[in-house]
C-alpha positions as CSV (number, residue, x, y, z in Angstrom):
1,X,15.8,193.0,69.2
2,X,12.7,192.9,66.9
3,X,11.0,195.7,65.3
4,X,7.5,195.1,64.3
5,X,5.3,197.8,61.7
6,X,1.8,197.7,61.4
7,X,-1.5,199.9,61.6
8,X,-3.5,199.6,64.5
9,X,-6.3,197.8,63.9
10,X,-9.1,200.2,64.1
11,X,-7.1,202.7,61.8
12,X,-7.3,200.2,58.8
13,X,-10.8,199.0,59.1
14,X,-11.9,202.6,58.5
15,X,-10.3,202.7,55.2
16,X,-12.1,200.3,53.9
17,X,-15.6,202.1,55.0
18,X,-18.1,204.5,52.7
19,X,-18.7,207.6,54.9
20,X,-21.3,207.0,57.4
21,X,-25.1,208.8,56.4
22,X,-24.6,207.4,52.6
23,X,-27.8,204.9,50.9
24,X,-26.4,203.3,47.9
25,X,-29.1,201.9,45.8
26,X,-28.5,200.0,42.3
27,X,-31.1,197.8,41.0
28,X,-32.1,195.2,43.5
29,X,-29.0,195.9,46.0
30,X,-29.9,198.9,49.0
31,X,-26.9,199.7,51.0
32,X,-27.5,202.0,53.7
33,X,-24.4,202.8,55.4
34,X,-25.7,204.4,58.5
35,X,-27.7,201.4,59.9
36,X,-25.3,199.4,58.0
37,X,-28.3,197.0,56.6
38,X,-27.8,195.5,52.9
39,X,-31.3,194.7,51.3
40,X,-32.0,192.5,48.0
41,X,-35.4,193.3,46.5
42,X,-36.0,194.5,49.8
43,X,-34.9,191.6,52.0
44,X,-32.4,191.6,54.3
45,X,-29.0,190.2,53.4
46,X,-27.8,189.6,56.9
47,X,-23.8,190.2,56.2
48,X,-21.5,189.0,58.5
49,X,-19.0,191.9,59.9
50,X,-16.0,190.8,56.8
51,X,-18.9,190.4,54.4
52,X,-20.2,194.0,55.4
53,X,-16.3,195.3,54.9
54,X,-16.0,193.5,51.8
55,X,-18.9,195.0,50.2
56,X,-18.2,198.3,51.1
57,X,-14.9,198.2,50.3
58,X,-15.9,197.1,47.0
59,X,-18.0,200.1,46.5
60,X,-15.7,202.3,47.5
61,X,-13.2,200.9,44.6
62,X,-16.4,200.3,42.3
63,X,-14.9,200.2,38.9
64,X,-11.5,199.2,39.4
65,X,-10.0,195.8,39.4
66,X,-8.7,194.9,43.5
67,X,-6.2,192.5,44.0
68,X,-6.4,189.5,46.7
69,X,-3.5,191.4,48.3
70,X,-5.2,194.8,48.7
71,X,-8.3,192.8,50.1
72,X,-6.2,191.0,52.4
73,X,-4.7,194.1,53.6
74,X,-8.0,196.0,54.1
75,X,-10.7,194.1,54.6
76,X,-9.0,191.1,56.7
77,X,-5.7,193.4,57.8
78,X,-3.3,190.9,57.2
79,X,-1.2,190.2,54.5
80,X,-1.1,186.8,55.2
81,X,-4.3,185.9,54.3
82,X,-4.4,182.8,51.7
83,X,-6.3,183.5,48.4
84,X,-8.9,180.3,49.6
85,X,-10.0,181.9,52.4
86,X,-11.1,185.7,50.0
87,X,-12.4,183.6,47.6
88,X,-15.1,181.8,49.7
89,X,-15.8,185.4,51.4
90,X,-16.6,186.5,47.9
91,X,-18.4,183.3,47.0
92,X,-20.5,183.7,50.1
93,X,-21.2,187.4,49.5
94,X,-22.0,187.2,45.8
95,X,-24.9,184.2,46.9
96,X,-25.9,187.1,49.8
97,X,-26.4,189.7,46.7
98,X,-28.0,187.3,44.5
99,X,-24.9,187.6,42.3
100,X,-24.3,184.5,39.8
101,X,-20.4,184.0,39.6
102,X,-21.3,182.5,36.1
103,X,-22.8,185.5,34.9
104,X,-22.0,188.5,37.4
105,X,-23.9,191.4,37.8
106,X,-22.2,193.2,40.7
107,X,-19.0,191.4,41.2
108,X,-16.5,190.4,38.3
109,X,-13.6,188.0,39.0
110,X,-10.1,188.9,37.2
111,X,-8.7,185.6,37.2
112,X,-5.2,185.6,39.2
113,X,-5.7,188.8,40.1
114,X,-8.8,189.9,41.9
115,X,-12.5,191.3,41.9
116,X,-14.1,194.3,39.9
117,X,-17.6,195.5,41.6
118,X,-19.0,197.5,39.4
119,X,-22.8,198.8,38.9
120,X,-23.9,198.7,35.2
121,X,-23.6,194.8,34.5
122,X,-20.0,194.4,33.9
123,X,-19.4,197.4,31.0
124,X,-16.8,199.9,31.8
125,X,-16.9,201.9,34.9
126,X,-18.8,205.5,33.4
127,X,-19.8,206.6,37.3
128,X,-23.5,207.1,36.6
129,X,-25.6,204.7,37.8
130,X,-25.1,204.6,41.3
131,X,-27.1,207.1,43.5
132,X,-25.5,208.2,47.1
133,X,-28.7,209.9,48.8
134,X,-27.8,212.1,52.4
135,X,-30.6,213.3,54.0
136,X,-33.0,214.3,51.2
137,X,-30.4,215.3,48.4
138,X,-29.2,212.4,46.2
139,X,-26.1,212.6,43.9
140,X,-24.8,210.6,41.1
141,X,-21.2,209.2,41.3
């Protein structure tokens, strides 16, 4: 007999999501959760769905260094997803954002262990800079 344990599907995906009705704007990079559209400068990024999860799970964490394991967990919701296949996701999602991996603005690699997103070019995390605007009121975090 074989016992199997895992999540459904749907109930992981949503922990890797801001709440809906949420604009995050820093810089160049709009987020708008709602419509979920990216924008850079004001065009389009056109994120593929794991793209589109990676980023906002990266906001979510903004600040704090997320290992490949965590992102394999809740962005792809499987633990056995190799390193390679995270690593081009971020590649192709910092050249989306406009991020240089040799000098990062938005997403910082921690060698061996994972990705920091953070807001403020690569300083410690001091939850200022970002703005998360609902309806007409807008709140720093």
């Amino acid at each position: 007999m074989e016992y199997s344990f895992s999540l459904p599907r749907p109930v992981l995906l949503t922990l890797c999501q801001v709440p809906a009705g949420m604009t995050i704007a820093q810089s160049a990079l709009t987020v708008d959760v709602e419509s979920r559209m990216a924008t850079v400068h004001g065009a389009p990024a056109h994120l593929t769905p794991t793209e589109w999860n990676l980023l906002t799970f990266f906001l979510r964490n903004r600040g704090r260094v997320v290992t490949h394991e965590v992102l394999a967990e809740r962005v792809w919701c499987s633990a056995l997803v190799d390193r390679t296949v995270i690593k081009a996701a971020v590649r192709r999602l910092r050249a989306k954002l406009g991020d240089e991996s040799a000098t990062p603005t938005l997403i910082h690699t921690h060698r061996g262990t994972g990705y920091r997103f953070t807001d403020d070019g690569g300083a410690d995390y001091t939850g200022t800079p970002l703005v998360l605007a609902t309806g007409t009121s807008a709140t720093a975090v």
